[in-house]
N, C-alpha and C positions, 0 to 999 in steps of 0.2 A: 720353396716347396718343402725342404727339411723341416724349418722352420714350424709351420704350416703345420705336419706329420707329427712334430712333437709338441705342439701345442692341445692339437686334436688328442693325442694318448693322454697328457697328462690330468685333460679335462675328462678323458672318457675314466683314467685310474679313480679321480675324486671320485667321479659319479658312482662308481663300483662299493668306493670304500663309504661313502655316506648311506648307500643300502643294504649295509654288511651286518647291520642291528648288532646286537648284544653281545659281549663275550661271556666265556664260561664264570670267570673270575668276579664280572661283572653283575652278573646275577645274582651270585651268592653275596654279594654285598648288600645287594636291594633286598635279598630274602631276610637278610641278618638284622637287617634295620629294621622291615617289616615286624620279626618277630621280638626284635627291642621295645619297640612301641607298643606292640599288641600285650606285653608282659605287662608294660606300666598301666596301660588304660583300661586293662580286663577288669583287673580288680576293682574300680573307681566304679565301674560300669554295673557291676555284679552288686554291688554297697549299693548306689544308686535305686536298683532294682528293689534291693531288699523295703529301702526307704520307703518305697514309692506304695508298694504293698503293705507295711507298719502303718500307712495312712489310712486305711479299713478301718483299724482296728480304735486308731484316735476320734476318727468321725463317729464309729458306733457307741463307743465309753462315753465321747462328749452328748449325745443324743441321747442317753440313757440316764446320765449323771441329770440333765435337763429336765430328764421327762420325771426323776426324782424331785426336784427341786418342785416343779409343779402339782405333786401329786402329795407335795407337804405341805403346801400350803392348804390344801382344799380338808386335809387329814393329820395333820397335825402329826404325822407320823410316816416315816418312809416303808414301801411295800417290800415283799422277799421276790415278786413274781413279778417279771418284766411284763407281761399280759397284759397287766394293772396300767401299764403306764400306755400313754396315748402317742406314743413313736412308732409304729408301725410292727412289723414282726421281726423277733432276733433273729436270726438265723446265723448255722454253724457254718460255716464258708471253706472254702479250700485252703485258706489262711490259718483262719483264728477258730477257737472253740466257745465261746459265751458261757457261764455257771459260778457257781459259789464254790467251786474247785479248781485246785491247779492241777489238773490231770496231765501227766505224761505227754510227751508231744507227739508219740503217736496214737491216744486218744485225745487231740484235739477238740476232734469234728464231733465229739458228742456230750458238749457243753449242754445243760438242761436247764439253760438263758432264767437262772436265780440266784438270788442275794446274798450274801448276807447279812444281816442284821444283828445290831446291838444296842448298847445304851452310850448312853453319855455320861459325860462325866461324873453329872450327877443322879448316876444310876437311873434314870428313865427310859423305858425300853422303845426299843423303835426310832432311835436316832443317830443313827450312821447307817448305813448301807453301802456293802463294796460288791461290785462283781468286777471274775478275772478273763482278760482276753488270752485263754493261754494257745500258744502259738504252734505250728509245725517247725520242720527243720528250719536252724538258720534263720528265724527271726524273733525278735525280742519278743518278751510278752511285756503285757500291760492290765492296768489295775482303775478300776473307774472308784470315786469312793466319793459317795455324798452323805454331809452331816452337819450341825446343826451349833451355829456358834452364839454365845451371849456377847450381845455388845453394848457399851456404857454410853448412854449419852448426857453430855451436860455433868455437871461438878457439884456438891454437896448436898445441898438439902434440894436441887433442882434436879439431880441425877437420876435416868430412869436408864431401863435396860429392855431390851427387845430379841427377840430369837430371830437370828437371821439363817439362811442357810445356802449353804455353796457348794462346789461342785469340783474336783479337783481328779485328775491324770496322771498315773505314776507309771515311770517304763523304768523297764529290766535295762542293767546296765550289759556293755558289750560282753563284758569279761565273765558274766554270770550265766550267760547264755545256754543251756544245756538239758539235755533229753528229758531230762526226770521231769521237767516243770518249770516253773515259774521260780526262780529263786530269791530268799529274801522278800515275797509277798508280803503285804501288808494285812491285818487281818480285821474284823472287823470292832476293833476294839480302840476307846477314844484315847489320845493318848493324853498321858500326865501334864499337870501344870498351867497356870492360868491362861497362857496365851498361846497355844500348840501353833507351829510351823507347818508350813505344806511337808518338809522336810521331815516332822514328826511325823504325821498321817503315813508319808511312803514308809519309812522305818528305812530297808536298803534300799529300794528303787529309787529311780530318779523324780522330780516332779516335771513335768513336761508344762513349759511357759506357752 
């Protein structure tokens, strides 16, 4: 019967203490880790976000640089007015601002989606074209620039040359990042030297592969 008695308590003690849930101690340890985590992954998350929004801005530059590229062929000369080109309409977004200016980032939103224009190397007018994506807070700007390159084909007396033209994306590095504008923009001017780099066209920007 004792037996019995104290079998019965000790199974009913368990049962007590396996629904006795959490201690005080025990909480603040789960809270602690929670908030260890949420410190490391916030940031990742927030970059993430920023990215994901920066990608507006690559799709409109690469559609504009495009609709350049097409609108020189037909004109033998790139236009100042996105209107011109057959991409649809700019527009200024809650992001980015579209123009031929790197306005302040809190005039983003009233980009007036035009060019720049200039010449090339060898002084011909109407051949480069830049427009800037200048940004709000907290996100890069970027720089669309289309122009207009000589290329050699064939060797001596067989050698002919051909104007080709391409289309190239330049982003504001992390560190440049800040209110006033687009830092280090590129302008629309061809750079020096027979064989310019993507790297020459951005000048400080990045070129984006």
């Amino acid at each position: 019967m004792k037996m019995n008695f104290a079998y019965n308590l000790l199974k009913q003690l368990r049962s007590k203490k396996d629904e006795g849930g959490f201690t005080l101690i025990e909480l603040l340890v789960v809270i602690i880790i929670i908030g260890i985590l949420a410190a490391i992954a916030l940031p990742s998350f927030l970059n993430q976000a920023n990215r994901a929004r920066e990608t507006e801005a690559t799709n409109a530059i690469g559609s504009l640089n495009r609709g350049q590229q097409a609108f020189y062929l037909e004109n033998v000369e790139y236009t100042d007015t996105a209107a011109d080109l057959d991409v649809g309409t700019v527009e200024n977004t809650e992001n980015y601002g579209y123009g031929s200016q790197t306005v302040a980032q809190t005039d983003a939103g009233v980009g007036d989606s035009t060019f720049l224009v200039g010449q090339n190397a060898a002084g011909d007018d109407n051949q480069i074209a830049v427009i800037y994506a200048t940004p709000r807070a907290n996100l890069r700007g970027f720089a669309g620039i289309s122009y207009v390159e000589t290329v050699v084909q064939g060797a001596g007396a067989d050698a002919t040359t051909k104007s080709v033209t391409s289309g190239l994306i330049c982003r504001e590095v992390g560190a440049d990042v800040e209110a006033a504008g687009i830092a280090n923009a590129p302008g629309a001017a061809y750079p020096g030297g027979a064989d310019p780099t993507a790297e020459d066209f951005c000048g400080g920007m990045q070129p984006v592969n």
